[in-house]
C-alpha positions in Angstrom: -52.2 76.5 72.5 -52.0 77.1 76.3 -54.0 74.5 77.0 -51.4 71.7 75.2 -49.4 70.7 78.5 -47.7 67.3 76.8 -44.3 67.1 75.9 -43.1 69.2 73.0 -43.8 67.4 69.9 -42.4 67.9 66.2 -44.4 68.3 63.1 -47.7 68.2 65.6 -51.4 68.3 63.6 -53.4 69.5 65.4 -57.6 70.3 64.7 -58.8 73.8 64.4 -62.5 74.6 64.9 -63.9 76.9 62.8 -67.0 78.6 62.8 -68.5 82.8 62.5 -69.6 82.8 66.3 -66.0 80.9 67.2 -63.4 83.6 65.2 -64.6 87.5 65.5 -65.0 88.9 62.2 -64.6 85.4 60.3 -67.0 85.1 57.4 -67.8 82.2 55.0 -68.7 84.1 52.4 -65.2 85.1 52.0 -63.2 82.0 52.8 -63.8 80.6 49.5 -64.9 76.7 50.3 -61.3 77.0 52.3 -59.6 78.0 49.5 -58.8 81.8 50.6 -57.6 80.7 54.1 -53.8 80.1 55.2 -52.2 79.7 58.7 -49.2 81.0 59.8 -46.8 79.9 62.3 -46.3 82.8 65.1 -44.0 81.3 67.3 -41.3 82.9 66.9 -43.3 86.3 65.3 -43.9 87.3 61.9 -43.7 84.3 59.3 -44.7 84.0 56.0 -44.3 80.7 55.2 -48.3 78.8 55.3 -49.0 76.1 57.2 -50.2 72.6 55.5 -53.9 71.8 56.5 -56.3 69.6 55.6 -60.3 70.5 55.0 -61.8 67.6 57.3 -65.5 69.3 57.0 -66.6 72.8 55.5 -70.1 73.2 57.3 -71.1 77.0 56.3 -74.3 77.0 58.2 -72.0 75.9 61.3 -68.5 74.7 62.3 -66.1 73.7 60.3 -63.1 71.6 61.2 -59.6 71.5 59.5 -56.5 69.6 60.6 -53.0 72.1 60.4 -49.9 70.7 60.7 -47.4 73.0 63.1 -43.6 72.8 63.4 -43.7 72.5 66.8 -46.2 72.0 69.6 -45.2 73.7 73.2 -46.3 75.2 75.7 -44.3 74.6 78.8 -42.3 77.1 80.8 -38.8 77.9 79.0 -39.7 77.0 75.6 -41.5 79.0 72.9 -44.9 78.7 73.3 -46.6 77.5 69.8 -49.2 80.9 68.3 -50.9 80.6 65.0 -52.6 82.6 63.1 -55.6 82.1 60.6 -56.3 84.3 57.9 -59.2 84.7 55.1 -59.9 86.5 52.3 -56.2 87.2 51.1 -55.3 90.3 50.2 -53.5 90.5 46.8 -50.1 89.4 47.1 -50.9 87.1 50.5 -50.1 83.8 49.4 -53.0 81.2 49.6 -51.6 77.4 49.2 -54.9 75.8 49.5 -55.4 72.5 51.4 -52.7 70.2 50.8 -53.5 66.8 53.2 -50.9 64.8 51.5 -48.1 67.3 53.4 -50.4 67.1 56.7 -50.4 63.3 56.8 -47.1 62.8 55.4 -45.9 60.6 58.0 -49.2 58.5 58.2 -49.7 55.6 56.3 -53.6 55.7 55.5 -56.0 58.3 57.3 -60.1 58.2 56.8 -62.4 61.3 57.8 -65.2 59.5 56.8 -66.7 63.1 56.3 -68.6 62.2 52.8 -72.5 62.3 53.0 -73.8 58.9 52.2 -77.4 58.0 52.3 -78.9 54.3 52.1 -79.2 55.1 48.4 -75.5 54.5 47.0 -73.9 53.3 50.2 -72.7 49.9 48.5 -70.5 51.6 46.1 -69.6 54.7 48.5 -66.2 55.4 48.6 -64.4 56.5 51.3 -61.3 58.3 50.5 -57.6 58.1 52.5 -57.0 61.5 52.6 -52.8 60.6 53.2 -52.4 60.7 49.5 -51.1 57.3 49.4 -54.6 56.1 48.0 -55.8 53.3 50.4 -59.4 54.4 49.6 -61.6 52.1 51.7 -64.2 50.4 49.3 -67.5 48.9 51.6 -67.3 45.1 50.9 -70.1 42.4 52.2 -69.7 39.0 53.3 -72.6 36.3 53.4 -74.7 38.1 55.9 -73.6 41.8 55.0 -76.4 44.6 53.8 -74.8 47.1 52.4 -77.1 50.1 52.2 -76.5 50.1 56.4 -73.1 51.7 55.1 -74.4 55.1 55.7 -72.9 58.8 57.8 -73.8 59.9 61.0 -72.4 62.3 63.6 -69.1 61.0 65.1 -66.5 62.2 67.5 -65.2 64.6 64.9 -67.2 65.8 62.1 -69.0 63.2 60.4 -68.7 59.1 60.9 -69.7 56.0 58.8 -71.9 53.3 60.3 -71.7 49.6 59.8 -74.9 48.4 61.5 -75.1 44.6 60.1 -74.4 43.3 63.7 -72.2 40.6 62.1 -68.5 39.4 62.2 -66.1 40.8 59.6 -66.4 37.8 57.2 -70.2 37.4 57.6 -71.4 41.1 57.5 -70.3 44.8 56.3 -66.2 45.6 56.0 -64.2 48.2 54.4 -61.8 46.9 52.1 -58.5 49.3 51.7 -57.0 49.2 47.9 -54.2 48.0 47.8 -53.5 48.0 51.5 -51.1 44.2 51.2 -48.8 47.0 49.8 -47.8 49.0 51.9 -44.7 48.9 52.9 -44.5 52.1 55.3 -46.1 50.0 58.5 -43.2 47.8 59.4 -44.0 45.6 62.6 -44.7 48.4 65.3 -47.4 50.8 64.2 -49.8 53.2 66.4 -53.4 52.8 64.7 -55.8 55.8 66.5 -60.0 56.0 65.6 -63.1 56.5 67.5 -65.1 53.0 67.2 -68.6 52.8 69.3 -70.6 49.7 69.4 -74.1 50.0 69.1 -74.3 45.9 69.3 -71.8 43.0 68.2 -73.8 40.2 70.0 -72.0 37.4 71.5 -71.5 34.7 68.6 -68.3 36.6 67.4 -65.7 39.0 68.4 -65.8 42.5 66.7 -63.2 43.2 64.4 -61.9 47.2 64.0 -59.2 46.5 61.8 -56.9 43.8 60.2 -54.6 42.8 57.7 -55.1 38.9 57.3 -58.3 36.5 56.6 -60.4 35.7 59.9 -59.0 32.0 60.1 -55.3 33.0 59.1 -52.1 32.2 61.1 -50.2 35.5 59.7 -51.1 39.3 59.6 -52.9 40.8 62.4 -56.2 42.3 63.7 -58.0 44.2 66.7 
């Protein structure tokens, strides 16, 4: 990662880009779906102990993208510089863990790829799974003014995104509602929350809500 020039970072994930015209000699045909792929930390040399990763997209006309978790992420001068290595179509006796995104996002509380394909036809009961293993799914939920077949994918930042295009305030239009979210317990009171929002139009009656834990007219909990 030559390009990483941050500070060095512990149990880093990090998104590989996958595609035929990206890795010479890669083919999908033998990759299995992603199950016949495993990464390997290089570090330090030979290692044969896999790396976790997570299939965010599996595109086999194009690019595929998959989030690996590393050991380390460096790549200043003094320190070992972070290699890794993909492989595909294991040979007998190469180990092939398959994805495991419950390892990857271990130390997340909730994480949403919105990367299912949803269409107006099924987007009210579209789930959209947490992919941390700690099963905050995120169910779409409509308030008075909500419609929600708008519920549907487009392109995003990263693979695929999920649009909410009712133009209204939390209460009033189209929401996720997490199960079980009131439960967690792994937030505590300082939290980093990271996403790619974009707003096509939220009008000027109401301020737009990206997230919250607490009723719009509530004293306790919080929002953005």
């Amino acid at each position: 990662f030559p390009s990483y020039q941050g500070e060095g970072r512990e149990n880093a994930v990090v998104l590989i880009k996958i595609s035929e015209a990206i890795f010479r000699g890669f083919e999908y045909a033998r990759a299995d779906g992603g199950d016949k792929i495993a990464f390997m930390d290089f570090t330090q040399g030979q290692s044969n102990s896999p790396l976790s990763f997570d299939v965010d997209t599996w595109n086999e006309k194009g690019e595929s993208l998959v989030w690996v978790k590393i050991p380390r992420l460096d790549s200043r001068e003094g320190y070992a510089k972070t290699k890794i290595r993909m492989y595909w179509h294991l040979k007998d006796g190469m180990e092939a863990p398959g994805p495991s995104p419950e390892d990857v996002w271990a130390d997340y509380a909730g994480v949403w790829h919105f990367a299912e394909e949803i269409g107006t036809t099924g987007a009210d009961t579209a789930i959209s799974a947490d992919s941390s293993g700690h099963g905050y799914d995120a169910i779409p939920a409509k308030g008075g003014s909500g419609n929600l077949s708008n519920m549907v994918s487009e392109d995003g930042m990263i693979g695929r995104a999920r649009k909410n295009a009712s133009g209204n305030y939390a209460t009033g239009g189209n929401r996720f509602a997490v199960t079980n979210f009131e439960n967690c317990s792994t937030l505590g009171t300082n939290f980093i929350f990271s996403g790619w929002v974009y707003f096509y139009d939220y009008g000027t009656t109401h301020a737009p809500w990206i997230i919250g834990r607490k009723g719009r007219n509530a004293d306790d909990g919080w929002g953005l």
